[in-house]
N, C-alpha and C positions, 0 to 999 in steps of 0.2 A: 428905853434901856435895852431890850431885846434888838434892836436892830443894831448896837455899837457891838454886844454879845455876840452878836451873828456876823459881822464883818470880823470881829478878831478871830473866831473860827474858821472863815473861810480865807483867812489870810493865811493864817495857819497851818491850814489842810493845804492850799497851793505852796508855799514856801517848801513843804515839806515834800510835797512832789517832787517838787523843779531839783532839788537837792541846796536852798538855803545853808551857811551854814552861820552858828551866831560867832560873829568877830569876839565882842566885848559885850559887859553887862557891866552897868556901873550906878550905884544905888546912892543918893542924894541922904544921909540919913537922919540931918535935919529937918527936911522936907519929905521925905518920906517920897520921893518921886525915884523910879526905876529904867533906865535907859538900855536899851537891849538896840545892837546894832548888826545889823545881820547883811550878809553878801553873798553873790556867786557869780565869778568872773570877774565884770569890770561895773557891778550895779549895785548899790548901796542901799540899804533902807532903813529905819529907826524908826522904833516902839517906845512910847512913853507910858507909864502908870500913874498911878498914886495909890499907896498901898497896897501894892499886887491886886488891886482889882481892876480885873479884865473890861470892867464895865467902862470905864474911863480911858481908855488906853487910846491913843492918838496914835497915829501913825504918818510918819513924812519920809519923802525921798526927793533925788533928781531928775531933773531930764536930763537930756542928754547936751546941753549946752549950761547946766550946772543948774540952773534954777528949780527952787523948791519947790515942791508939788504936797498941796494936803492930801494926804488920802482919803476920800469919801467913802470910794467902794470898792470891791475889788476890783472894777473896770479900771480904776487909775492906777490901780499899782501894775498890774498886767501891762495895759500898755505902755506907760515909761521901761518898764522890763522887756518891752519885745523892741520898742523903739533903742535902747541904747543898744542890746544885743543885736538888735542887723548894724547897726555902727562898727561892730567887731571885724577888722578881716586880718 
């Protein structure tokens, strides 16, 4: 559980760097699950819950040719984020 804990913090901590900002937030309220979808420029990413615990929170994005990407660790969300960004001109 500590290592899902510690990737949603260091997610966190770099989105917040970079300047993230949250699009939409949209809260399932029969299932109790919470969608947070965050951007900056042209790269997309999306946070799941259930119950606002951070402890379960999934996180998915794209590459740059549109396909989903689980996020493990912060290495994967970092590099789909530098990969679509030099795509930019």
């Amino acid at each position: 559980m500590s290592n899902i804990r510690t990737l949603h913090a260091k997610v966190h901590k770099w989105i917040d760097s970079i300047g993230f900002r949250l699009n939409a937030s949209q809260t399932d309220k029969r299932n109790k699950v919470t969608t947070n979808h965050y951007f900056f420029e042209t790269f997309n990413f999306i946070e799941r819950n259930k119950d606002g615990d951070i402890g379960n929170s999934k996180f998915l994005c794209f590459d740059m040719y549109g396909e989903k990407i689980n996020v493990r660790s912060l290495l994967d969300l970092q590099t789909a984020f530098f990969e679509n960004i030099s795509q930019l001109k």
